[in-house]
Every structure is written in structure tokens, then in C-alpha cells.
Z-matrix of the N, CA and C atoms (Angstrom, degrees):
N
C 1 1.447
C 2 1.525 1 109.35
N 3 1.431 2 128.10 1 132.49
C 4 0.989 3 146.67 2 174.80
C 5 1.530 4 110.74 3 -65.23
N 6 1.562 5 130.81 4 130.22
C 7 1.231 6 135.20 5 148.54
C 8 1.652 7 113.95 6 -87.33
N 9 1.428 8 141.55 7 22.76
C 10 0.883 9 144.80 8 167.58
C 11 1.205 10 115.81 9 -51.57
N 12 1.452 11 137.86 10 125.34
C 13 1.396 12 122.56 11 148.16
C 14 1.513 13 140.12 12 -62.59
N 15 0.808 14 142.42 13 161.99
C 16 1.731 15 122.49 14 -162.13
C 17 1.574 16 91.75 15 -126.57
N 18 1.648 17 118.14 16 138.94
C 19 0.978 18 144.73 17 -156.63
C 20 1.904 19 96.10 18 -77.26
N 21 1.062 20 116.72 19 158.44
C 22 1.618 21 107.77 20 -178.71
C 23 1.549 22 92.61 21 -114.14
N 24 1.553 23 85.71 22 154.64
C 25 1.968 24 91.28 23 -171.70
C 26 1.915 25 102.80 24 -71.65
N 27 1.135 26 114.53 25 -20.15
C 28 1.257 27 114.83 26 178.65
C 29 1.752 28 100.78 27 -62.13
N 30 1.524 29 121.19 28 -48.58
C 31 1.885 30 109.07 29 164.54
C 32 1.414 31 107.92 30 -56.57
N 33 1.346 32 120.81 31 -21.99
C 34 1.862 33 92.40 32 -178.98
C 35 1.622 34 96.12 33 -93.53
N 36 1.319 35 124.00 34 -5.20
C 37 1.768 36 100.09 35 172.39
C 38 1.581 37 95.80 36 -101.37
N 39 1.128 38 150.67 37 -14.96
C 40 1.802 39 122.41 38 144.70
C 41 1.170 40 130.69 39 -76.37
N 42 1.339 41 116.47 40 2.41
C 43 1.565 42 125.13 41 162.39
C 44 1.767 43 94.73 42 -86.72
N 45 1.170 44 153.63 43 -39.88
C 46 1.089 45 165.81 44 -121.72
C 47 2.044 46 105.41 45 -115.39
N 48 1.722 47 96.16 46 -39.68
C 49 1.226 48 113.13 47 175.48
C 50 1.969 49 115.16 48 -124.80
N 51 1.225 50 103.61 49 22.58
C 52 1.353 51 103.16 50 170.30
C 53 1.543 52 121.75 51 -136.23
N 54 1.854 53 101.17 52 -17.57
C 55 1.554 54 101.05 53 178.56
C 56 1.189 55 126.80 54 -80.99
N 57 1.638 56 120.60 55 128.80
C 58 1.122 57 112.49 56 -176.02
C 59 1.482 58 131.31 57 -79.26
N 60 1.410 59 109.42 58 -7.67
C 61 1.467 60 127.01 59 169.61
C 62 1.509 61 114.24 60 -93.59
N 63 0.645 62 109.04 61 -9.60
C 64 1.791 63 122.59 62 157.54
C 65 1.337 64 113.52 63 -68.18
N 66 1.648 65 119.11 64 -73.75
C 67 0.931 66 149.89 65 158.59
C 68 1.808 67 102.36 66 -18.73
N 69 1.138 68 119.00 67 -66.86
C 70 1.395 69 137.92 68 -160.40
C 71 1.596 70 115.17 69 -67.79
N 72 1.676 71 103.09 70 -41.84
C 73 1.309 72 137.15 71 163.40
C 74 1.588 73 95.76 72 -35.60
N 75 1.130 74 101.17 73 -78.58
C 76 1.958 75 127.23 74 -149.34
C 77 1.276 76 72.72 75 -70.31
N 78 1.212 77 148.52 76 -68.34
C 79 1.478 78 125.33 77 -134.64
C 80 2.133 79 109.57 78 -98.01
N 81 1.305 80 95.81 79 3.75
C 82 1.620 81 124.18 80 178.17
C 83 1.690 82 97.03 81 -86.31
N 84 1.072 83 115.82 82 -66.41
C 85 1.696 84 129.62 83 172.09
C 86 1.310 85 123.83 84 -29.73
N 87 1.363 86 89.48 85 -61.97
C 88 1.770 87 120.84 86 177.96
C 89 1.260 88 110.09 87 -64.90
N 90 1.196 89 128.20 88 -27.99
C 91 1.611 90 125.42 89 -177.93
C 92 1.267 91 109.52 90 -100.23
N 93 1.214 92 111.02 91 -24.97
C 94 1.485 93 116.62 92 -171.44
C 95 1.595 94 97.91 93 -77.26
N 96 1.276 95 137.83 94 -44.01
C 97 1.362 96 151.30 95 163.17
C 98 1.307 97 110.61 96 -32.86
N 99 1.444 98 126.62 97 -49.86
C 100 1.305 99 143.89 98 -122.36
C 101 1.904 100 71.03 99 -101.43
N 102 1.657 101 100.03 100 -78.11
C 103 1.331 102 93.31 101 -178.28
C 104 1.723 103 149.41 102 -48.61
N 105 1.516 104 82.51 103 -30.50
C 106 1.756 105 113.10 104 161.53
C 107 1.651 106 104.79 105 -48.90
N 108 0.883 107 126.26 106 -51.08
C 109 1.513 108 128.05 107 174.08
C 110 1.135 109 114.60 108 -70.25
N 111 1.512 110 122.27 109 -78.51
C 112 1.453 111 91.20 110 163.95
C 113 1.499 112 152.59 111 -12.68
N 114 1.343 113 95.42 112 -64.57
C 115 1.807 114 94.90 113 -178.56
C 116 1.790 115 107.07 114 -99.75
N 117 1.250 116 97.35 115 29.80
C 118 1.624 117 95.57 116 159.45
C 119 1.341 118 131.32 117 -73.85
N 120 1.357 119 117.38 118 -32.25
C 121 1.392 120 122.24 119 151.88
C 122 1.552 121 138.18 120 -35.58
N 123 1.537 122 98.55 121 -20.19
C 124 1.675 123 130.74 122 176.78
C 125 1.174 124 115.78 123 -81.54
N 126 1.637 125 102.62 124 -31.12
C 127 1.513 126 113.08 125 -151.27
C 128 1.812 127 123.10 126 61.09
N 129 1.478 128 105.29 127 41.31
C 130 1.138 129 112.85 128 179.40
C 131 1.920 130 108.29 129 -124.45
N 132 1.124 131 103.35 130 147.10
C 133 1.879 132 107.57 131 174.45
C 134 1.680 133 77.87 132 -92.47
N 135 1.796 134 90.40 133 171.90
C 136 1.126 135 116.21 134 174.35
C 137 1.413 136 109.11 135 -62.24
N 138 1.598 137 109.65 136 -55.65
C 139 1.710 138 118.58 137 171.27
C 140 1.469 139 132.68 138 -35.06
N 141 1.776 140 93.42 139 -49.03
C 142 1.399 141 100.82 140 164.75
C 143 1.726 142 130.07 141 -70.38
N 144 1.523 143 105.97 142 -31.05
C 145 1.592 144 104.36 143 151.64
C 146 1.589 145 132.15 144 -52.29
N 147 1.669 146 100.45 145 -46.13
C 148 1.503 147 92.74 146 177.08
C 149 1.380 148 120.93 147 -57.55
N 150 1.643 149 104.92 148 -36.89
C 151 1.694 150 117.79 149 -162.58
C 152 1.546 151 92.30 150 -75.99
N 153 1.596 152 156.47 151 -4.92
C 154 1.103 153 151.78 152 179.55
C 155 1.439 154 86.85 153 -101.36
N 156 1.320 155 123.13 154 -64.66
C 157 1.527 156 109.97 155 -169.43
C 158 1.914 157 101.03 156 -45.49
N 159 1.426 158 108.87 157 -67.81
C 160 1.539 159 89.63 158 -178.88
C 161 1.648 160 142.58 159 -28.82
N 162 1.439 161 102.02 160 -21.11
C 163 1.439 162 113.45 161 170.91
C 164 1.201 163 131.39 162 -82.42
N 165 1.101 164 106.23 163 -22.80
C 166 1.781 165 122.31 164 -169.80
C 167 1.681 166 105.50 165 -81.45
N 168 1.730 167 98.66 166 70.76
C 169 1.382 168 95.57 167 163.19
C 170 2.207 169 104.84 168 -142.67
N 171 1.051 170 92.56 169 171.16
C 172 1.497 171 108.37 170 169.55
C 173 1.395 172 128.07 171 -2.16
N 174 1.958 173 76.82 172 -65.61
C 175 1.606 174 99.50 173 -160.10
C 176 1.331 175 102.02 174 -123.73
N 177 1.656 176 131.92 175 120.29
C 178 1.552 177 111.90 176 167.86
C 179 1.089 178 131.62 177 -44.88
N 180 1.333 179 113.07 178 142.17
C 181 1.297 180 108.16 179 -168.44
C 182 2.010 181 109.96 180 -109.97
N 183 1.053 182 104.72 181 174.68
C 184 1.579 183 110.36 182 175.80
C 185 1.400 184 115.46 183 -75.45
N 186 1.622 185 103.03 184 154.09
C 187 1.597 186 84.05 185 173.78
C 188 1.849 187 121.70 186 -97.81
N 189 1.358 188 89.71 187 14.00
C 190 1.536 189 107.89 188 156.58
C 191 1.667 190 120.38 189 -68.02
N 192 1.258 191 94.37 190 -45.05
C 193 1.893 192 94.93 191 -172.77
C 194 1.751 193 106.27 192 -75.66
N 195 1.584 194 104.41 193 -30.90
C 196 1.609 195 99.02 194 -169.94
C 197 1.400 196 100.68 195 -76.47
N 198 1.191 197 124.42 196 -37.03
C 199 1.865 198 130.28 197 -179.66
C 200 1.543 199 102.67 198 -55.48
N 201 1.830 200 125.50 199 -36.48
C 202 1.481 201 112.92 200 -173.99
C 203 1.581 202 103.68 201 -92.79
N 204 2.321 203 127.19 202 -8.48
C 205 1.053 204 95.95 203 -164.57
C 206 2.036 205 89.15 204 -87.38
N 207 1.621 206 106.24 205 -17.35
C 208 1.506 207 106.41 206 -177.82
C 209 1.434 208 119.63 207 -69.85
N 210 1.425 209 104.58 208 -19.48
C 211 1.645 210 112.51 209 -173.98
C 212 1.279 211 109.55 210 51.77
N 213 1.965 212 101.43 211 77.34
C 214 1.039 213 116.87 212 -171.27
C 215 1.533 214 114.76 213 -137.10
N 216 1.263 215 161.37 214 -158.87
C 217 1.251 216 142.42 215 133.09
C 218 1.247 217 100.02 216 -110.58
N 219 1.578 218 106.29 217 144.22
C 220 1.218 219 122.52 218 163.99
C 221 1.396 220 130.64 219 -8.93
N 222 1.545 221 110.78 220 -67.96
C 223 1.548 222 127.67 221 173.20
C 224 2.087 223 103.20 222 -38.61
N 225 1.488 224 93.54 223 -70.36
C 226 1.403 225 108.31 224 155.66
C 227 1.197 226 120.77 225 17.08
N 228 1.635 227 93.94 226 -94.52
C 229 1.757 228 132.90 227 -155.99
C 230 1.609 229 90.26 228 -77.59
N 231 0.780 230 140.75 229 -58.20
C 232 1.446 231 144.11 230 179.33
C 233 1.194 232 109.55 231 -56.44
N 234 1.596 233 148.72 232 -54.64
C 235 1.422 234 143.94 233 151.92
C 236 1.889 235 113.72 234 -29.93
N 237 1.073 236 89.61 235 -34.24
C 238 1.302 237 98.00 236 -167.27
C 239 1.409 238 107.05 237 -89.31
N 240 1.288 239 137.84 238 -24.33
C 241 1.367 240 151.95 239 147.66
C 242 1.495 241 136.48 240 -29.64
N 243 1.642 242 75.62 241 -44.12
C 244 1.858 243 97.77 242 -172.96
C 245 1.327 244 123.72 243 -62.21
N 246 1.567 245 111.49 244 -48.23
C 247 1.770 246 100.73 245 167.90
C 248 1.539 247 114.72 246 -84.55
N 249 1.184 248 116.69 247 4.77
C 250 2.056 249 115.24 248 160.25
C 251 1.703 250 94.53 249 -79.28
N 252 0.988 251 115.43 250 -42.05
C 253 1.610 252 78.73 251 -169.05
C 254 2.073 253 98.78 252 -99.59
N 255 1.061 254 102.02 253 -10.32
C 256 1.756 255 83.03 254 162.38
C 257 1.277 256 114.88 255 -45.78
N 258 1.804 257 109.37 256 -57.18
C 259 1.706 258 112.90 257 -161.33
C 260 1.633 259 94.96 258 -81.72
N 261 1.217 260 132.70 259 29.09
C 262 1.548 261 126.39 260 -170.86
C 263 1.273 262 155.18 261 53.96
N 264 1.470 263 82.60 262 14.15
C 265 1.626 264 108.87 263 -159.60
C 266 1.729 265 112.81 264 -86.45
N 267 1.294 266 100.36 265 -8.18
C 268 1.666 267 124.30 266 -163.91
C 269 1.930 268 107.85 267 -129.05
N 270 1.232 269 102.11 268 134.21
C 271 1.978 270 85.60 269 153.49
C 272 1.216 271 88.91 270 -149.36
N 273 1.542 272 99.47 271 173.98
C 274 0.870 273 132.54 272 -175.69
C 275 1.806 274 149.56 273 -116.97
N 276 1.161 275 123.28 274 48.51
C 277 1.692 276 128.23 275 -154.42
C 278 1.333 277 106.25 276 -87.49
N 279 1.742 278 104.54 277 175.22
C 280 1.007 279 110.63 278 -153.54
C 281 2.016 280 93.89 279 -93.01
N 282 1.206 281 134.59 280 148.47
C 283 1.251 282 118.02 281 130.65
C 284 1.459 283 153.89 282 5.70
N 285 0.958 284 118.44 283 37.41
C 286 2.136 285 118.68 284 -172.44
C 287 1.781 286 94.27 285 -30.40
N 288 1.330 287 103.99 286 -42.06
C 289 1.551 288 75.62 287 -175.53
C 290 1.554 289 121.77 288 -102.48
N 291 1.269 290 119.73 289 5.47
C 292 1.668 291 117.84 290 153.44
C 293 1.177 292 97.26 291 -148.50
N 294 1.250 293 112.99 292 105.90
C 295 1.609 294 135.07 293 168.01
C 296 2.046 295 112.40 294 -33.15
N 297 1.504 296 92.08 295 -24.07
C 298 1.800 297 88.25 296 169.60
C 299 0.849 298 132.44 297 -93.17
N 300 1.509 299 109.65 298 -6.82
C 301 1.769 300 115.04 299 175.65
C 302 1.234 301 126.29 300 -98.36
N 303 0.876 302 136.23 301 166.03
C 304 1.412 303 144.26 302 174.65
C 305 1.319 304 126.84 303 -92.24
N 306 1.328 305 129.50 304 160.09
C 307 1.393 306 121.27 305 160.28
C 308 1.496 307 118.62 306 -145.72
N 309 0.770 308 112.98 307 150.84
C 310 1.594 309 128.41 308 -167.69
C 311 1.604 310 127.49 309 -85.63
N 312 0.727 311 144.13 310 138.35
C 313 2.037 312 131.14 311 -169.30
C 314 1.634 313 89.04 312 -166.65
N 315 1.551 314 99.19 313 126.13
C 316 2.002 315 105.73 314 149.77
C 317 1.452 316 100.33 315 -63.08
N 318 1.357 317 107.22 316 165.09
C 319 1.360 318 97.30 317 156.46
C 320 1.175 319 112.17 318 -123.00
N 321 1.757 320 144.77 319 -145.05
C 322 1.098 321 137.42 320 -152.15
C 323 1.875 322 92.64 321 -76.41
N 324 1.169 323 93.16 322 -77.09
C 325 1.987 324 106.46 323 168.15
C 326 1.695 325 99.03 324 -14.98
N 327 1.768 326 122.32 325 -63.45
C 328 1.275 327 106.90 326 -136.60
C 329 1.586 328 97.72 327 -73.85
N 330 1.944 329 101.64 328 -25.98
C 331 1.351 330 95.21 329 -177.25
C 332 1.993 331 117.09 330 -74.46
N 333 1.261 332 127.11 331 -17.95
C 334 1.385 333 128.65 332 156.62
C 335 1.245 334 112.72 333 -47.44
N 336 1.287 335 111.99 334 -38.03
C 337 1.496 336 110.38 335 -163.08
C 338 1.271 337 111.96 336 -71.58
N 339 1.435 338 122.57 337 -44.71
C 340 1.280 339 148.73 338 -121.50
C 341 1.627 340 74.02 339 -107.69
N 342 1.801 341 124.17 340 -50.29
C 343 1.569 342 124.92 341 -166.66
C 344 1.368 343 102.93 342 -49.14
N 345 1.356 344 103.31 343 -55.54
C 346 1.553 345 122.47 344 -172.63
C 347 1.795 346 123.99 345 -49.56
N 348 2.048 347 95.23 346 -52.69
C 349 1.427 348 95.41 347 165.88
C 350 2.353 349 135.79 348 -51.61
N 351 1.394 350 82.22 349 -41.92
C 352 1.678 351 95.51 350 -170.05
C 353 1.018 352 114.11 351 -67.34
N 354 1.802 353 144.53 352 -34.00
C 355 1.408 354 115.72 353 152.59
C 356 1.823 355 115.39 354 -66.22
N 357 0.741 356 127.30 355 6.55
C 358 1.767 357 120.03 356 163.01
C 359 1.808 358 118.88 357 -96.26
N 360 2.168 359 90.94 358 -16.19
C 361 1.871 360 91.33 359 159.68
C 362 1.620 361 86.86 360 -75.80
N 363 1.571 362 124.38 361 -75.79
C 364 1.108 363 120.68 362 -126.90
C 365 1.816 364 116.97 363 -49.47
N 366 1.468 365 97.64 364 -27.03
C 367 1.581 366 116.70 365 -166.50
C 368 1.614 367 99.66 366 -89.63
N 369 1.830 368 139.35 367 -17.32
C 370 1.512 369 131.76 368 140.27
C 371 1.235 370 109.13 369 -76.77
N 372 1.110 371 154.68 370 -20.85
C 373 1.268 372 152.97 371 -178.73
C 374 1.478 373 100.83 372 -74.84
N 375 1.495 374 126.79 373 -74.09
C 376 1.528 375 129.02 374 154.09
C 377 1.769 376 117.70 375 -14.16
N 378 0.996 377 97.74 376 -53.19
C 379 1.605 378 100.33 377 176.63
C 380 1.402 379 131.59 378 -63.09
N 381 1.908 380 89.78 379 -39.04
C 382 1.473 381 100.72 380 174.79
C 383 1.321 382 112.52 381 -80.33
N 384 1.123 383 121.95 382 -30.28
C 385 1.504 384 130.89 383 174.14
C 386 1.649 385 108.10 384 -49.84
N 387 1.058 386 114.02 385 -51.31
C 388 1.691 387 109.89 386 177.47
C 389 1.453 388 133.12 387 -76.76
N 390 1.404 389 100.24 388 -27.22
C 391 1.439 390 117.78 389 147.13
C 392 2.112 391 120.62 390 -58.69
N 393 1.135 392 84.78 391 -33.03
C 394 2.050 393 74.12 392 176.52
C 395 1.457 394 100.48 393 -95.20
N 396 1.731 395 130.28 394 -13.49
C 397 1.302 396 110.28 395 -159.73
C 398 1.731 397 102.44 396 -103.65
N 399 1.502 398 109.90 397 9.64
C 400 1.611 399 124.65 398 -153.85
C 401 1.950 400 69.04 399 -109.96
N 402 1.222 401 126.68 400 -11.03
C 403 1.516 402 112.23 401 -165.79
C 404 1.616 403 106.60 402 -130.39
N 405 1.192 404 119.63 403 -35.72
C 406 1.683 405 142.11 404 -177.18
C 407 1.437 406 124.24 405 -140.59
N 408 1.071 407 122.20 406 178.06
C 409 1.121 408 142.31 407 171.46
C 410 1.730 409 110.87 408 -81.01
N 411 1.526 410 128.30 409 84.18
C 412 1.606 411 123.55 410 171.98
C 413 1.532 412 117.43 411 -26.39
N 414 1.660 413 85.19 412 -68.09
C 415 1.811 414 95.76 413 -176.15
C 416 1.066 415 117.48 414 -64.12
N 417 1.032 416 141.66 415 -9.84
C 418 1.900 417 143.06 416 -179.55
C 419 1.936 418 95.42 417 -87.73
N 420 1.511 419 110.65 418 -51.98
C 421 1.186 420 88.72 419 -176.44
C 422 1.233 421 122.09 420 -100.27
N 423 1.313 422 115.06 421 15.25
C 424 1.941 423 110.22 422 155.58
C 425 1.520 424 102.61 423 -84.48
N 426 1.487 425 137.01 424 -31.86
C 427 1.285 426 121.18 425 -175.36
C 428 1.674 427 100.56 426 -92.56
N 429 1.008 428 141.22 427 9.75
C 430 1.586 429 137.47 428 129.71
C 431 1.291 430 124.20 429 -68.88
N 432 1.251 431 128.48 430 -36.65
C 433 1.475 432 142.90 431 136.63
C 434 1.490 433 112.10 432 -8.05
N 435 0.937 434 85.36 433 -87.71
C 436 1.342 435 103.88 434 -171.76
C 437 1.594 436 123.98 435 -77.56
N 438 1.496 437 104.32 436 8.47
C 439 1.869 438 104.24 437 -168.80
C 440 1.967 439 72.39 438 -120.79
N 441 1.130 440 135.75 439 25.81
C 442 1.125 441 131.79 440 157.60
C 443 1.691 442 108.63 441 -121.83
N 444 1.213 443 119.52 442 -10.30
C 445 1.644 444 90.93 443 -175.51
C 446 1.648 445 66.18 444 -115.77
């Protein structure tokens, strides 16, 4: 027999209306959905957009730097890799300058793809934007956002 005390449902409705990782959860889900639809027509998740947007720079990058800018682990970022470079949109080489690392490149495809996806972010993103600013402050809570990760 248990001496436990049992939690009162009144703690699961201020856990319900006070947690902010709860909170963050539901509204992480919900957007991620939101965008998932959107660029389904692409055949892209939201995830897989960000992880193409993360590439689209200069210089390839490692798959160390994209795992800390996605806040991802390694294992992660690499699972997550695998059907971008099935459909070709991704490759993958080794390092010239440390033979153990990796580096990352769109390729011609990933960058079409990627052209094609971002006015269908910018125009759900737009949407969502007027929806949080018809309710809150955007800019207060992307730079809380972000002064937490």
C-alpha cells in the first residue's frame, strides 16, 4: 500500500494554466502542424524546411554547427538528413580539413526547392504573425523565445 499523497485536480488545472513548457509544447505542435500543411504540396515538413533553410549559406557548413543552430543532437540531425539526400536535395562530404567531419551543401534541386518553399513560409508565417499580434506582442515573444533557448 502506497503512502503517497495524490495530487489535486486543481494542481493539474495550474499546471495546465501556468506551465510554460506545456504551454510551449502546445503552441510548438500547433505551428509545426500549421506549417506541415502548408508546404505539403512540396512534400516538405516544417523540420525539413528549416534544416534546408539552415544550409543555404556560402560556405558548407558542419553537421556540428547545424545540430547546435537546430538544437538538435547529432544522431538527430543525421536521421533527419537521410530522406534530403535520398530525394537529392542534400549531400553530404567529407571535411578536407578534418577527415572526421562532415559537411553539408543543398544542391541545385535542394536550392529550387527551398526557392519554391519560402514564399508559402513567408505567406503562413504572415498569417501567423497577425494572429499573435491581434492577441500579443510578436516581438516580445520571439525575443523571449529566444533569450530561453
Amino acid at each position: 500500500m502506497s503512502n503517497a499523497k495524490s495530487i489535486s485536480f486543481e494542481t493539474t488545472l495550474h499546471v495546465r494554466d501556468h506551465c510554460l513548457c506545456l504551454a510551449a509544447q502546445r503552441a510548438a505542435r500547433t505551428l509545426a502542424r500549421r506549417f506541415d500543411e502548408a508546404l505539403r504540396p512540396l512534400g516538405l515538413t516544417s523540420g525539413q524546411f528549416s534544416l534546408l533553410t539552415s544550409l543555404n549559406r556560402a560556405i558548407p557548413p558542419s553537421i556540428g554547427s547545424v545540430a547546435a543552430l537546430l538544437a538538435m543532437d547529432r544522431t538527430t540531425l543525421t536521421a533527419n538528413l537521410k530522406p534530403l539526400e535520398r530525394r537529392g536535395l542534400v549531400q553530404t562530404a567529407v571535411d578536407p580539413a578534418d577527415r572526421r567531419g562532415r559537411l553539408l551543401t543543398l544542391t541545385k534541386a535542394g536550392r529550387l526547392l527551398l526557392q519554391s518553399a519560402v514564399p508559402i513560409w513567408r505567406d503562413t508565417h504572415r498569417q501567423i504573425d497577425d494572429q499573435l499580434l491581434a492577441q500579443s506582442d510578436g516581438v516580445m515573444l520571439r525575443a523571449g523565445l529566444r533569450a530561453l533557448a
